[in-house]
N, C-alpha and C positions, 0 to 999 in steps of 0.2 A: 457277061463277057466271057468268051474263051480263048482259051490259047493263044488260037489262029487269030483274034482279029487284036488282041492286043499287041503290048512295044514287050511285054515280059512279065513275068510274075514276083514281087515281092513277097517276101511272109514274115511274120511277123512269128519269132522263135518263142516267145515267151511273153505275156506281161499280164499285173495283175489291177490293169486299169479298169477293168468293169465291162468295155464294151472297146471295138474298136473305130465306134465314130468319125474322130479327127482324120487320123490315119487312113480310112477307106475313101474318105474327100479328099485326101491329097493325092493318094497313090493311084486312086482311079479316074480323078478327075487331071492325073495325068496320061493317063492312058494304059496304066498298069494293071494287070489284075491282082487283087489282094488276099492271102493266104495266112489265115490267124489259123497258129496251133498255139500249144500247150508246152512245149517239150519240157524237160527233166532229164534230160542227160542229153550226150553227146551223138548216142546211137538214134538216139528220134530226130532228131535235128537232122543227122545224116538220113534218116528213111524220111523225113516228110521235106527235108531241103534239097534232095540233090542237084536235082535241075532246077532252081529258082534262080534268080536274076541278083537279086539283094535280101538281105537280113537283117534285120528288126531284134535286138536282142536287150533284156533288162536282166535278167539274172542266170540263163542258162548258160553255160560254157561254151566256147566256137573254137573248140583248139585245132591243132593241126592234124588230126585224124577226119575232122569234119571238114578245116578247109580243104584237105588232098581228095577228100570222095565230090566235092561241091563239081558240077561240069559246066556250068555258068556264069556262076557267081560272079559279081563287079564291086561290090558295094557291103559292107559290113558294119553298120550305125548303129551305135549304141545309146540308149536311153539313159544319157546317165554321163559323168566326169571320167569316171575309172576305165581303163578297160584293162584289167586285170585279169577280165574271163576272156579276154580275145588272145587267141596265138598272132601279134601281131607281125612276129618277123614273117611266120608259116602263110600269111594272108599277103605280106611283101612279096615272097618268093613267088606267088601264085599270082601277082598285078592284081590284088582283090584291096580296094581302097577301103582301111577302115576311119568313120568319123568318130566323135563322139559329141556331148554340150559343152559349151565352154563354161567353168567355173558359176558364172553369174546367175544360169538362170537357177538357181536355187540358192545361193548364196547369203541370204538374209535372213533366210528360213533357218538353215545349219548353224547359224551364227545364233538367233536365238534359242534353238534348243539346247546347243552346248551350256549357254548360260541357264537354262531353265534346268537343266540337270544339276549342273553344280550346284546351283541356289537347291534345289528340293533336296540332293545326299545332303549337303552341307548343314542343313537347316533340317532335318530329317522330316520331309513333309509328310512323306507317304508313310512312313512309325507312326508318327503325330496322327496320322489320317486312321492308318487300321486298328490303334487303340482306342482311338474316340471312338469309332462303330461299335468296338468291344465293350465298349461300357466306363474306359477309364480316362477320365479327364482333370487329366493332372500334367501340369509340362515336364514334372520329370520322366513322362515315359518318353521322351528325346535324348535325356541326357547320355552325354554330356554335348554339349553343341560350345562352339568356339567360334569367337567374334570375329568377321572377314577382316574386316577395315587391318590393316595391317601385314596380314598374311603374304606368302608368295602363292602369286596365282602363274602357275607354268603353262608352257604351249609346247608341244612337240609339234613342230611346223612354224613357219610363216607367212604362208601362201594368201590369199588373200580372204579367205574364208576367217581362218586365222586372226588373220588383221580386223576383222568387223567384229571377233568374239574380244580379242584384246582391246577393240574401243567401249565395247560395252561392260568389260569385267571393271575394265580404272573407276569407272562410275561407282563404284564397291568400296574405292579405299584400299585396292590391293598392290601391293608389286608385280607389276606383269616381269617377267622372263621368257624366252622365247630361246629353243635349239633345232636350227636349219641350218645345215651345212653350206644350202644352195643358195642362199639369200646374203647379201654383202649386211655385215654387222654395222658399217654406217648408216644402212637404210632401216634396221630393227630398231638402235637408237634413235633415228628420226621420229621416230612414231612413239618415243618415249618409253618405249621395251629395251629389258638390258638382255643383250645377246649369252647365253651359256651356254657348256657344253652340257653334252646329254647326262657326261657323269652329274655335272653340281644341276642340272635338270630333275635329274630323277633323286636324288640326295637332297635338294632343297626346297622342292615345293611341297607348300602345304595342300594345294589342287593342283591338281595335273590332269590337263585336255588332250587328247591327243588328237591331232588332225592333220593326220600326214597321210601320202597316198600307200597303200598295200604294193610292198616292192619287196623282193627277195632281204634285201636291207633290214626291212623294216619288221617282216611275218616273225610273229613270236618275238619283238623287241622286249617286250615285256612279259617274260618267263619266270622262274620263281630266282632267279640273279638277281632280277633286277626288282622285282617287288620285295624282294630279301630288304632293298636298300632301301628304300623309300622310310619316311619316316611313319611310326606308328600311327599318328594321329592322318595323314594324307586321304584326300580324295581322289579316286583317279576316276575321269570321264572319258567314254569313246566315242566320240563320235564320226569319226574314220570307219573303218573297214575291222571286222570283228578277229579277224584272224594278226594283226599284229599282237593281241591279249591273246595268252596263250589260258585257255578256260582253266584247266584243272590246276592251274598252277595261281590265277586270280583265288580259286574256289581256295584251294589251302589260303593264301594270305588273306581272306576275309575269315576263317576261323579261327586260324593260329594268331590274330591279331597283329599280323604285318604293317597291315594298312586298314585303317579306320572304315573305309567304301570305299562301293565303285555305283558307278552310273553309265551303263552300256546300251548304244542304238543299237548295235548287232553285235551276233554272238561268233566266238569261234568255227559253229557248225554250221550256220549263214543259213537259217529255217528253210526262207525263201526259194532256194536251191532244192529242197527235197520232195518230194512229193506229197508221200503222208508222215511228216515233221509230227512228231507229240513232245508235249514242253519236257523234257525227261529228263535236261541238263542240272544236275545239281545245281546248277546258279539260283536258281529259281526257288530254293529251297531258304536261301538265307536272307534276311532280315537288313541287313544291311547292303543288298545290292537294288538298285533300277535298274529294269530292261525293257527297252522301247521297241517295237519292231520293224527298226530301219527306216524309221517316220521323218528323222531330221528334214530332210529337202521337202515333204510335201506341204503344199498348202493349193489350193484348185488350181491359183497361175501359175505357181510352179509346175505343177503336172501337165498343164494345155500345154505351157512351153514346150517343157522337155518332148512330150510326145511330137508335136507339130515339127520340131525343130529335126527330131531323127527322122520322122519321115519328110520333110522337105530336105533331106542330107541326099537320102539314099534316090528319091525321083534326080536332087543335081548332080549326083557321080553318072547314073544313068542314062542321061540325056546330053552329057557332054557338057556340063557348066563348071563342073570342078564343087567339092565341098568347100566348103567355107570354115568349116572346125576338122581339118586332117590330121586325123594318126601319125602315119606313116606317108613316105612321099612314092608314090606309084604314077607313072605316065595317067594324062587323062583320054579318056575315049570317048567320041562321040557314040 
């Protein structure tokens, strides 16, 4: 198909799905032609997107220096909840409609990895795992481990991801707690969660989850202030966006003995983003951290989702049906 005999060109800025299958039956068997790159910055995006139609994005950034160079653009759908990496006012000002997924379709996934994290720092599986290979099998190479059933198990967030990790930690015997500003505190006790602030948050739990979105708010909420407070013996899991943990300031409180672990799906440097990423980050060095590679949401359905769902976004802003999960509110165009 070219050009001339299609309705426009999509492309597809980034993803590390394996192939683009799904997405070429949707976008061509709508009349689209389909353009899978690579990008890694902004400046490729801008050279291999200018004149495209819509964009496909998983981790590459689409700020406002690529949406001003974009001379068609309609459509900016992202593979994913966040869109953190989109300039979405700059894509407003331009009438460039950005989508993204709603919550759900990953949502059971991130809920059990959060818990699958806590349980293995908590329980120190993977010590317990690299010493048995070494040769020493003995349960004190865990120690000291401390019994859940009683603990405070915290949430930075409510949202409803949240909400599916907090019905599965109670099963544990924990105290859930929960600090969201944005969520009425009679709805967090409904659910059997005692609402706190961030202070007695971060001051009283003995696990702490974090699963709040990456907002100006949030980047760096957890620097070395606030891992200062936290109690010695504490777990802290990310399962959110790697840049609210501010790394070098994690890396000091897992040596200096701040806080007992941590359990992180992404890192401050966010791998995925870079091109040729080498694991170099001190973190990786200690003993007492997990680090996943931004794995929480996948499972096969999750991913057919997500993919199908961004490209069935970007063919409906283009054809004049409106998105069904919008961003931001821009006129729709046939």
């Amino acid at each position: 198909m070219t050009r001339t005999d299609s309705r426009g060109t999509i492309m597809i800025a980034d993803s590390d799905f394996g192939d683009v299958d799904i997405e070429r039956a949707i976008v061509e068997g709508a009349g689209f032609e389909l353009l899978a790159a690579q990008c890694k910055s902004e400046d490729e995006v801008i050279e291999k997107g200018r004149d495209v139609d819509g964009v496909l994005t998983q981790y590459t950034r689409i700020g406002a220096r690529a949406v001003d160079a974009f001379t068609r653009c309609r459509v900016i759908a992202r593979y994913g909840t966040g869109v953190d990496i989109v300039d979405v006012d700059a894509a407003t000002r331009r009438g460039i409609q950005v989508t993204n997924a709603p919550n759900d379709w990953c949502a059971e996934e991130v809920a059990d990895h959060a818990v699958a994290l806590w349980l293995a720092a908590a329980r120190k599986i993977c010590v317990y795992d690299r010493a048995t290979r070494q040769g020493a099998w003995q349960w004190q190479s865990g120690e000291p481990i401390r019994r859940l059933r009683g603990g405070v198990f915290g949430l930075m967030s409510f949202g409803a991801i949240a909400q599916l990790v907090a019905e599965r930690a109670r099963a544990f015997g924990v105290e859930v707690w929960a600090h969201d500003p944005f969520v009425d505190e009679a709805e967090i006790r409904s659910r059997k969660v005692r609402p706190v602030s961030f202070d007695q948050l971060v001051e009283g739990a003995d696990y702490l989850v974090i699963q709040a979105p990456l907002t100006p708010g949030t980047h760096h909420a957890f620097d070395r202030t606030t891992l200062r407070r936290m109690k010695p013996t504490a777990v802290l899991v990310n399962t959110a966006r790697g840049p609210i943990v501010e790394d070098a300031a994690l890396h000091e409180a897992l040596t200096e003995g701040w806080i007992a672990g941590a359990a992180l799906d992404d890192l401050e440097e966010e791998p995925a983003k870079q091109r040729d990423w080498r694991p170099g980050n001190p973190l990786f060095t200690l003993p007492n951290v997990i680090i996943t590679p931004h794995a929480a949401y996948y499972s096969e359905q999750a991913v057919t989702t997500v993919r199908r769902y961004a490209a069935e976004e970007a063919v409906r802003v283009l054809t004049g049906q409106g998105a069904r999960s919008p961003v931001n509110d821009v006129p729709a165009r046939g």
